[in-house]
mmCIF file of the N, C-alpha and C atoms, coordinates in Angstrom:
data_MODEL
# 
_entry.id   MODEL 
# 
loop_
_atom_site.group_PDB 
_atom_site.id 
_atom_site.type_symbol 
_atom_site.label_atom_id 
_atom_site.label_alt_id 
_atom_site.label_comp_id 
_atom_site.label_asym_id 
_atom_site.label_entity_id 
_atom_site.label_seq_id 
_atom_site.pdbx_PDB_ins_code 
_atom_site.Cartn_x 
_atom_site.Cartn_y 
_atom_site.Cartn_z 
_atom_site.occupancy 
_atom_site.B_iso_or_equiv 
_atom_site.pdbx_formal_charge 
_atom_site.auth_seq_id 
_atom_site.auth_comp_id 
_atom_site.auth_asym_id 
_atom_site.auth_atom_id 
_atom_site.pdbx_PDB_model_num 
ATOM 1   N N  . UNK A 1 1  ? 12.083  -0.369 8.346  1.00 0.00 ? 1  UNK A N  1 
ATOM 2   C CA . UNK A 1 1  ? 11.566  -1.709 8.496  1.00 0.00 ? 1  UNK A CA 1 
ATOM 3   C C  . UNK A 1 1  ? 11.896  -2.272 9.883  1.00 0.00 ? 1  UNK A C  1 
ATOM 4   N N  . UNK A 1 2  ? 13.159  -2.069 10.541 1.00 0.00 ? 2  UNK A N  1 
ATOM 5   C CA . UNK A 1 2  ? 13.421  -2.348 11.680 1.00 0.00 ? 2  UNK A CA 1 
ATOM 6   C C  . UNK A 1 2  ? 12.266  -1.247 12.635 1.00 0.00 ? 2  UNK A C  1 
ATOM 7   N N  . UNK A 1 3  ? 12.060  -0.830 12.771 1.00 0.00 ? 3  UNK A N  1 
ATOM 8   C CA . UNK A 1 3  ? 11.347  -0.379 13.852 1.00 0.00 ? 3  UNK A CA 1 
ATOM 9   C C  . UNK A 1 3  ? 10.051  -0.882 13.570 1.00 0.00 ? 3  UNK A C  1 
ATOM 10  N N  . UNK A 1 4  ? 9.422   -1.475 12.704 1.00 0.00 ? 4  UNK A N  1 
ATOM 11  C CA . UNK A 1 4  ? 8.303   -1.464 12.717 1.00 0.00 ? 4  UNK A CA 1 
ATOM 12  C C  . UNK A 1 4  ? 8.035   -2.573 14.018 1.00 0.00 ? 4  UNK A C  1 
ATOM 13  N N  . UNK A 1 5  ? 9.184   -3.367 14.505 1.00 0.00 ? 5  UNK A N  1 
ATOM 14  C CA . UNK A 1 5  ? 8.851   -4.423 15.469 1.00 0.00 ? 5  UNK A CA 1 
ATOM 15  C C  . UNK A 1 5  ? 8.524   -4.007 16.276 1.00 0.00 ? 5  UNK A C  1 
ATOM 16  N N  . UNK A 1 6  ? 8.781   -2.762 17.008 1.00 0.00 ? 6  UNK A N  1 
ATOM 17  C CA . UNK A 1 6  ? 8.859   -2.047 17.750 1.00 0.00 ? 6  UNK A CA 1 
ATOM 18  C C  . UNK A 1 6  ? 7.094   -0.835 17.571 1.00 0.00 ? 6  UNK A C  1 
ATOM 19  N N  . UNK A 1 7  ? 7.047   -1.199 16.699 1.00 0.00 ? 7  UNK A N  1 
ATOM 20  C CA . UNK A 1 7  ? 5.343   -0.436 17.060 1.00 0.00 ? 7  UNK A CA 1 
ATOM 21  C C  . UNK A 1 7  ? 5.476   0.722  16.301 1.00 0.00 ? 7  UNK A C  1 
ATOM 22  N N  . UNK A 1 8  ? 6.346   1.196  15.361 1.00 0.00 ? 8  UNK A N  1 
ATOM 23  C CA . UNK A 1 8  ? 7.068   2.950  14.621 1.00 0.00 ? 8  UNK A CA 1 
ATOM 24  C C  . UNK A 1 8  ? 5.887   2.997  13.521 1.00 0.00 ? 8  UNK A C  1 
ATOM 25  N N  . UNK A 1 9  ? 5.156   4.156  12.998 1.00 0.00 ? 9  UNK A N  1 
ATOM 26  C CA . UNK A 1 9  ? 4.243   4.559  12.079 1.00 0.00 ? 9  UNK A CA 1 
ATOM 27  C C  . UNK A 1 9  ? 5.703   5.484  11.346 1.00 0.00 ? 9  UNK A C  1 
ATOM 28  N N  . UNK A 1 10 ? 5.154   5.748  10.271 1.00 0.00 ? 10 UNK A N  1 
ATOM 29  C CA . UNK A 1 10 ? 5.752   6.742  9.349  1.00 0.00 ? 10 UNK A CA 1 
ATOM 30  C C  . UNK A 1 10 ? 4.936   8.009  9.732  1.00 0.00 ? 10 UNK A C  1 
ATOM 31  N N  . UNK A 1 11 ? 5.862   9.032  9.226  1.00 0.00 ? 11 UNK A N  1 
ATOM 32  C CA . UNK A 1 11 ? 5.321   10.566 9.354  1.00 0.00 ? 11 UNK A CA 1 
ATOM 33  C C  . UNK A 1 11 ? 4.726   11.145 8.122  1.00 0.00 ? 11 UNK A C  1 
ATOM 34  N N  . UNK A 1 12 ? 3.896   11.333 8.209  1.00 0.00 ? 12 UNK A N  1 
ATOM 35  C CA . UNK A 1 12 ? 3.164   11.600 6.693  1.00 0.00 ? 12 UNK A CA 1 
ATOM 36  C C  . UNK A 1 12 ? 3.967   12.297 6.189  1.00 0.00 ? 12 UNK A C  1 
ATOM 37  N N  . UNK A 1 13 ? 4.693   13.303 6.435  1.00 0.00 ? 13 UNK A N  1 
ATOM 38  C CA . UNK A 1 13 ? 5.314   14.133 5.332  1.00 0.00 ? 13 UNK A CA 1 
ATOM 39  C C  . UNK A 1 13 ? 6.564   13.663 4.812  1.00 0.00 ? 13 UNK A C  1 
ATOM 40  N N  . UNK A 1 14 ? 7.041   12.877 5.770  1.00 0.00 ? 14 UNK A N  1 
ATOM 41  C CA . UNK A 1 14 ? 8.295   11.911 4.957  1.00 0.00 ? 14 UNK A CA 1 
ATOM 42  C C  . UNK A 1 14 ? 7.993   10.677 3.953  1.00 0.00 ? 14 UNK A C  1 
ATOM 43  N N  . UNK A 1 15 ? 9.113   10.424 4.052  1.00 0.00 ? 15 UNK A N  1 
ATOM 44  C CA . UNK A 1 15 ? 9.077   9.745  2.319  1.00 0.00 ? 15 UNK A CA 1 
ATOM 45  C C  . UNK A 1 15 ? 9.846   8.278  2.941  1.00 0.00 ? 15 UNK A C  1 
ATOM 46  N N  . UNK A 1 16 ? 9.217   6.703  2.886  1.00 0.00 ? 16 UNK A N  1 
ATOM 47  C CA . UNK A 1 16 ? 8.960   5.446  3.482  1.00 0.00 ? 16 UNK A CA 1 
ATOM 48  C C  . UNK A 1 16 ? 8.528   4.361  2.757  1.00 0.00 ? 16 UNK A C  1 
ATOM 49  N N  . UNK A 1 17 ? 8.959   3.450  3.384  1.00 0.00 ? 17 UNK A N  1 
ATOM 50  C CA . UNK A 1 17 ? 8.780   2.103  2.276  1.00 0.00 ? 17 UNK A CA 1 
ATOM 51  C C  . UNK A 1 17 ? 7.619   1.359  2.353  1.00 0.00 ? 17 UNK A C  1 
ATOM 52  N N  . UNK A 1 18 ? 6.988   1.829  3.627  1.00 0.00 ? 18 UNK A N  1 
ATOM 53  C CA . UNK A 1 18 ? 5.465   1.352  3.716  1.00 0.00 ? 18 UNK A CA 1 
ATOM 54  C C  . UNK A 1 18 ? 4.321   1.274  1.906  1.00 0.00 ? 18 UNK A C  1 
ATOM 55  N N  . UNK A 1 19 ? 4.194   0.002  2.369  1.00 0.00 ? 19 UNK A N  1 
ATOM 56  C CA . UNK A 1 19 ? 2.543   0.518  1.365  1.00 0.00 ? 19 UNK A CA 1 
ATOM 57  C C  . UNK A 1 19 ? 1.281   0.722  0.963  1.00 0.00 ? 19 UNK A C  1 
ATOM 58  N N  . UNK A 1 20 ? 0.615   0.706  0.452  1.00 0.00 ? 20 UNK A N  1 
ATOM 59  C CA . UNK A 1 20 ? -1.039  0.858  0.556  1.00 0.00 ? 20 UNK A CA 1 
ATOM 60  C C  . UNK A 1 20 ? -1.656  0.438  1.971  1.00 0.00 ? 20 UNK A C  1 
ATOM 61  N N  . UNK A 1 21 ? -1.391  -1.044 1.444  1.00 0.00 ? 21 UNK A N  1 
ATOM 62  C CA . UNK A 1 21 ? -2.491  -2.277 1.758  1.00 0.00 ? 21 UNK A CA 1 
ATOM 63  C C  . UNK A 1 21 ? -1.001  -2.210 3.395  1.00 0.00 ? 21 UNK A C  1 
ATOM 64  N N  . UNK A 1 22 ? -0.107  -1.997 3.836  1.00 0.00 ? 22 UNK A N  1 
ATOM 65  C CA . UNK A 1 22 ? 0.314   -1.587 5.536  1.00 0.00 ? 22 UNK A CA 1 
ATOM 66  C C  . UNK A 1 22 ? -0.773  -0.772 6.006  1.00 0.00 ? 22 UNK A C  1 
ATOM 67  N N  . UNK A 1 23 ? -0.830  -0.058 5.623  1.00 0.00 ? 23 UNK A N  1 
ATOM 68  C CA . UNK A 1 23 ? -1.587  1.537  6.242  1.00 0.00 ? 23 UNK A CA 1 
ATOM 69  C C  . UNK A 1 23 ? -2.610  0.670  7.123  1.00 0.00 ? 23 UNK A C  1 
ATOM 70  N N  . UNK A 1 24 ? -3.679  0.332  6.909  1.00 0.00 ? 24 UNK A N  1 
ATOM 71  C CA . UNK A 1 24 ? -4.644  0.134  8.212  1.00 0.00 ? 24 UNK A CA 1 
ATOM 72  C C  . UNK A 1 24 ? -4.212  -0.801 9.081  1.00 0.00 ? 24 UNK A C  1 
ATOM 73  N N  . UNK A 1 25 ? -3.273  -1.612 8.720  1.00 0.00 ? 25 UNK A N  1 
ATOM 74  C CA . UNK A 1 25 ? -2.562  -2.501 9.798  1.00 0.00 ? 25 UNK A CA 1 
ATOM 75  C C  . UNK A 1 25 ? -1.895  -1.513 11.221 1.00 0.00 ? 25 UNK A C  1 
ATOM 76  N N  . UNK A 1 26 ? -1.270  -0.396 10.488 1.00 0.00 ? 26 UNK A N  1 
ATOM 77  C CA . UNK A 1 26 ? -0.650  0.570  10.915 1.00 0.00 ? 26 UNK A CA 1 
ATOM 78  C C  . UNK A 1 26 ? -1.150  1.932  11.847 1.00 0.00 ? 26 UNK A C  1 
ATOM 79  N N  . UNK A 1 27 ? -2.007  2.473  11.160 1.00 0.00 ? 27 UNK A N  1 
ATOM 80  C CA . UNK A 1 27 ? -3.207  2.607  11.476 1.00 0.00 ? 27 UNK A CA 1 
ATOM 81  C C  . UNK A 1 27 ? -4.950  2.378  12.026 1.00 0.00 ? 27 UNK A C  1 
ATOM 82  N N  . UNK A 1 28 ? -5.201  2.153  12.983 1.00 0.00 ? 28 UNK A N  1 
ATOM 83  C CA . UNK A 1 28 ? -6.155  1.523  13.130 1.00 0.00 ? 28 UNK A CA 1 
ATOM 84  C C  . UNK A 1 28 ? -7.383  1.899  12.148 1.00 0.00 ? 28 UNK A C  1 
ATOM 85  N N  . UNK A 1 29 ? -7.074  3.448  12.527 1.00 0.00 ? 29 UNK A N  1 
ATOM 86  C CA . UNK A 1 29 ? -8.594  3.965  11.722 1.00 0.00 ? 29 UNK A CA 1 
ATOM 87  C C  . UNK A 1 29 ? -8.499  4.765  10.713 1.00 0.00 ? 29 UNK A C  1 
ATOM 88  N N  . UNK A 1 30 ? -7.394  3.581  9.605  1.00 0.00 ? 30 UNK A N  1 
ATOM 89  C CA . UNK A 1 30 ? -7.233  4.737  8.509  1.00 0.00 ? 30 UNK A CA 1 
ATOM 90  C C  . UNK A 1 30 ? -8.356  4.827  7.491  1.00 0.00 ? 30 UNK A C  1 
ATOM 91  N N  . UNK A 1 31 ? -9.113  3.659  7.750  1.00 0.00 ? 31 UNK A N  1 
ATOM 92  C CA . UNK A 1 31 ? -10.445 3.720  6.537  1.00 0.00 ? 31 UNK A CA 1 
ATOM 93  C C  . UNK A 1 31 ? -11.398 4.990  7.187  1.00 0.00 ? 31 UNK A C  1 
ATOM 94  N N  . UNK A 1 32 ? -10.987 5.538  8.176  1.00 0.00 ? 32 UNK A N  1 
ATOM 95  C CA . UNK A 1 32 ? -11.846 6.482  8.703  1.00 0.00 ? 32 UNK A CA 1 
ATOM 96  C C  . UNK A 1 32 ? -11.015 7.851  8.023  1.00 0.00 ? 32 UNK A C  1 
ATOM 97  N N  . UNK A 1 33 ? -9.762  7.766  8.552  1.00 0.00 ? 33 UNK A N  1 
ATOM 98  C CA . UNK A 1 33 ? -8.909  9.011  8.339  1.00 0.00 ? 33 UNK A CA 1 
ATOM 99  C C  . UNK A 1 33 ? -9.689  8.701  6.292  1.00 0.00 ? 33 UNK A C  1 
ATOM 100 N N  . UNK A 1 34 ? -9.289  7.750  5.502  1.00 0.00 ? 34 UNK A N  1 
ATOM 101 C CA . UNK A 1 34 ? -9.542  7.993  3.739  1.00 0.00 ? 34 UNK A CA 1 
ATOM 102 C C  . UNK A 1 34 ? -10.408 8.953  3.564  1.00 0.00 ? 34 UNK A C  1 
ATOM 103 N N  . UNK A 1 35 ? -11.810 8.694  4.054  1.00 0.00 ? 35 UNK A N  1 
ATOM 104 C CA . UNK A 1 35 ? -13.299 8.766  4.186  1.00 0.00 ? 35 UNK A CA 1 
ATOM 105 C C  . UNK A 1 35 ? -13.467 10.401 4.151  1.00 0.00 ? 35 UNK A C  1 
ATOM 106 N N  . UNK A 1 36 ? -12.773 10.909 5.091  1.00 0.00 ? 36 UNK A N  1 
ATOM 107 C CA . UNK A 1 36 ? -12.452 12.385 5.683  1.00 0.00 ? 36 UNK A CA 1 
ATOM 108 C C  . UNK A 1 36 ? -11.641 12.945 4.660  1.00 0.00 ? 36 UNK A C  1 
ATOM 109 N N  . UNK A 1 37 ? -10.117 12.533 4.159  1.00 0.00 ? 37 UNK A N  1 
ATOM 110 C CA . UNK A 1 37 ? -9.734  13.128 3.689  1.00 0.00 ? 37 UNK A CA 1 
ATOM 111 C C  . UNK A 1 37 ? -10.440 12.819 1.990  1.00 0.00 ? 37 UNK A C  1 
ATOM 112 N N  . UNK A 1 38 ? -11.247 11.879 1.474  1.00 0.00 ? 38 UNK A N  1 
ATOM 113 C CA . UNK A 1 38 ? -11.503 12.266 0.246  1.00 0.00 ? 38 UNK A CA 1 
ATOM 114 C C  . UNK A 1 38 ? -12.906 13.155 0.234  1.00 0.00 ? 38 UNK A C  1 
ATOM 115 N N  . UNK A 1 39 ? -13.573 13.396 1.473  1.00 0.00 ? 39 UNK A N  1 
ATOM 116 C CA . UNK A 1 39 ? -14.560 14.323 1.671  1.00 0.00 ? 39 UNK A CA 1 
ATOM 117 C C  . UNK A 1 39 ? -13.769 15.713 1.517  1.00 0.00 ? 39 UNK A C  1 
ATOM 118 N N  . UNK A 1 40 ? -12.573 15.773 1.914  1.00 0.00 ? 40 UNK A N  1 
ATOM 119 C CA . UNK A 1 40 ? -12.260 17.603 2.488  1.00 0.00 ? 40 UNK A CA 1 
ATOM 120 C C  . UNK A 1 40 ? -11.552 17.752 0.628  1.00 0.00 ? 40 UNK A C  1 
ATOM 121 N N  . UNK A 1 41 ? -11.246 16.629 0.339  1.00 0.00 ? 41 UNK A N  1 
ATOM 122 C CA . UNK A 1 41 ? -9.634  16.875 -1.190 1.00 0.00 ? 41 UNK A CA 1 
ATOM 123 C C  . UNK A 1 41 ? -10.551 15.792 -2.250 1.00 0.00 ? 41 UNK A C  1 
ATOM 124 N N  . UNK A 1 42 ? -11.733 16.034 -2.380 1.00 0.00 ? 42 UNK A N  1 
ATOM 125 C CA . UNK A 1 42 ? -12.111 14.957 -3.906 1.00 0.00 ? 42 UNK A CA 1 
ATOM 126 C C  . UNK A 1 42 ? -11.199 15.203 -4.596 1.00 0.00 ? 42 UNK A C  1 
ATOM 127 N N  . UNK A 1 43 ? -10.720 16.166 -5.012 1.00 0.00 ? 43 UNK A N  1 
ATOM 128 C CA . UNK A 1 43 ? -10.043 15.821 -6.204 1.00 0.00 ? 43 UNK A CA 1 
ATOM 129 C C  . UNK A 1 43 ? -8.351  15.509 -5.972 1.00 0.00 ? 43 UNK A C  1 
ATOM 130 N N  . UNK A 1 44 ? -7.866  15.661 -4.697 1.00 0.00 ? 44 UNK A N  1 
ATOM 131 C CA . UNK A 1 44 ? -6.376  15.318 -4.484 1.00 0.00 ? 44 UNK A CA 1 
ATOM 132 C C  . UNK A 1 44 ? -5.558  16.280 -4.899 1.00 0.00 ? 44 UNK A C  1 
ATOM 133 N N  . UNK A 1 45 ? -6.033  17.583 -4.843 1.00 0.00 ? 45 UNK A N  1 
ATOM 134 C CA . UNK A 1 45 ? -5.257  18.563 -4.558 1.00 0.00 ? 45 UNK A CA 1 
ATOM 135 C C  . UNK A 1 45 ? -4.123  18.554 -3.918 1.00 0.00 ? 45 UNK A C  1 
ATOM 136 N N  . UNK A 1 46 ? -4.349  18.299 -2.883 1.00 0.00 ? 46 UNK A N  1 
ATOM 137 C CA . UNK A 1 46 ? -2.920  17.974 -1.877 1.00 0.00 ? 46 UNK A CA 1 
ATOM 138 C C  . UNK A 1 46 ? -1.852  16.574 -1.737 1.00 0.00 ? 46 UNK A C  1 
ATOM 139 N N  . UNK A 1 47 ? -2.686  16.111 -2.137 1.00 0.00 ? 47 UNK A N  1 
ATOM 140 C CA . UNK A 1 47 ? -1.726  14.711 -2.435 1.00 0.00 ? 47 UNK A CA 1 
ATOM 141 C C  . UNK A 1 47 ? -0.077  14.912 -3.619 1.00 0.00 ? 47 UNK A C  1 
ATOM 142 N N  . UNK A 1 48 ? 0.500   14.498 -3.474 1.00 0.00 ? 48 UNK A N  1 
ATOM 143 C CA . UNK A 1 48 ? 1.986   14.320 -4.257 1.00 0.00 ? 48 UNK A CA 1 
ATOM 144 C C  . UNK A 1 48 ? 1.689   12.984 -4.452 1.00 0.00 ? 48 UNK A C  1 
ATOM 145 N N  . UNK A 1 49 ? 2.885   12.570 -5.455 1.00 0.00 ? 49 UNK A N  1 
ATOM 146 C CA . UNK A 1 49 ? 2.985   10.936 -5.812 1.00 0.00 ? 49 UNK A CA 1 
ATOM 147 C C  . UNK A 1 49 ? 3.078   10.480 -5.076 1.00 0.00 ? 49 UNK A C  1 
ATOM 148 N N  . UNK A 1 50 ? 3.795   10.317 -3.353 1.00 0.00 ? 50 UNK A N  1 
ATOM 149 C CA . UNK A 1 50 ? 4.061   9.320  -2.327 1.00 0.00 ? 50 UNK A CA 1 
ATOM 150 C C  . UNK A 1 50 ? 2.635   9.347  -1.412 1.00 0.00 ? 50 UNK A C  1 
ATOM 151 N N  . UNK A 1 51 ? 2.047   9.967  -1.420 1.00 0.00 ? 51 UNK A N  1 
ATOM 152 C CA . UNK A 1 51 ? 0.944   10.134 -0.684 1.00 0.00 ? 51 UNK A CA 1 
ATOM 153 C C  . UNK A 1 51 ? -0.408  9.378  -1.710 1.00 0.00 ? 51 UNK A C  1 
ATOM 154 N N  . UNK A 1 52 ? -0.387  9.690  -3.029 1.00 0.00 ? 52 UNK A N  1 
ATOM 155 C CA . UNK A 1 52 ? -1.552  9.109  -3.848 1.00 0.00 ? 52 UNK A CA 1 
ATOM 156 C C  . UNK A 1 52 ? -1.326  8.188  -3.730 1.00 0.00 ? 52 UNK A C  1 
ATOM 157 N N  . UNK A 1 53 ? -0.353  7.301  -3.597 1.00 0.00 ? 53 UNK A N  1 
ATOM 158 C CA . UNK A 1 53 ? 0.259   5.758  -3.528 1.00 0.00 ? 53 UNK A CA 1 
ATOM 159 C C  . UNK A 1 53 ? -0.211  5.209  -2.525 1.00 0.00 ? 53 UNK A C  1 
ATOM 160 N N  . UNK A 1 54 ? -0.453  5.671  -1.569 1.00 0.00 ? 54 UNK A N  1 
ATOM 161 C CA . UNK A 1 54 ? -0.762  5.783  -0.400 1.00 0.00 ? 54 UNK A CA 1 
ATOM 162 C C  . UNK A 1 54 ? -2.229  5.160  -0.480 1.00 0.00 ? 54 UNK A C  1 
ATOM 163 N N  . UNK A 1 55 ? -2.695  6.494  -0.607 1.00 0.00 ? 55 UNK A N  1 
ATOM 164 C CA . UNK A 1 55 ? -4.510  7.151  -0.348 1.00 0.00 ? 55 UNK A CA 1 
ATOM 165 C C  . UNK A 1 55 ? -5.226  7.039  -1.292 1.00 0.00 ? 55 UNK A C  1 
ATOM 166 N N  . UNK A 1 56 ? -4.728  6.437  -2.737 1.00 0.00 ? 56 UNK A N  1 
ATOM 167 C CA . UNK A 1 56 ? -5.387  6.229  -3.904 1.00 0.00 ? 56 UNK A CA 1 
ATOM 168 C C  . UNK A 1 56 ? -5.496  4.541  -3.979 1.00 0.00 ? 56 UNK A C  1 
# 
């Protein structure tokens, strides 16, 4: 939380207190990055619980 003043994203593969509705704040073009990844993973194959939380 402290770094976020500072401009810090999370690393996708780690595990963070960020949530949903942060992400495009955080991201500029995450409604772009969704778009892509529910084209390549419809069904969320690759997703884990911290990531569906995420991207779901």
């Amino acid at each position: 939380m402290i770094l976020r003043q500072y401009g810090a994203r999370p690393h996708w593969g780690k595990l963070h207190f960020n949530r949903a509705e942060d992400m495009p704040s955080l991201y500029p073009r995450f409604h772009d990055f969704q778009a892509i990844r529910r084209k390549m993973d419809p069904s969320g194959l690759f997703l884990n619980d911290h990531l569906r939380s995420l991207f779901e």
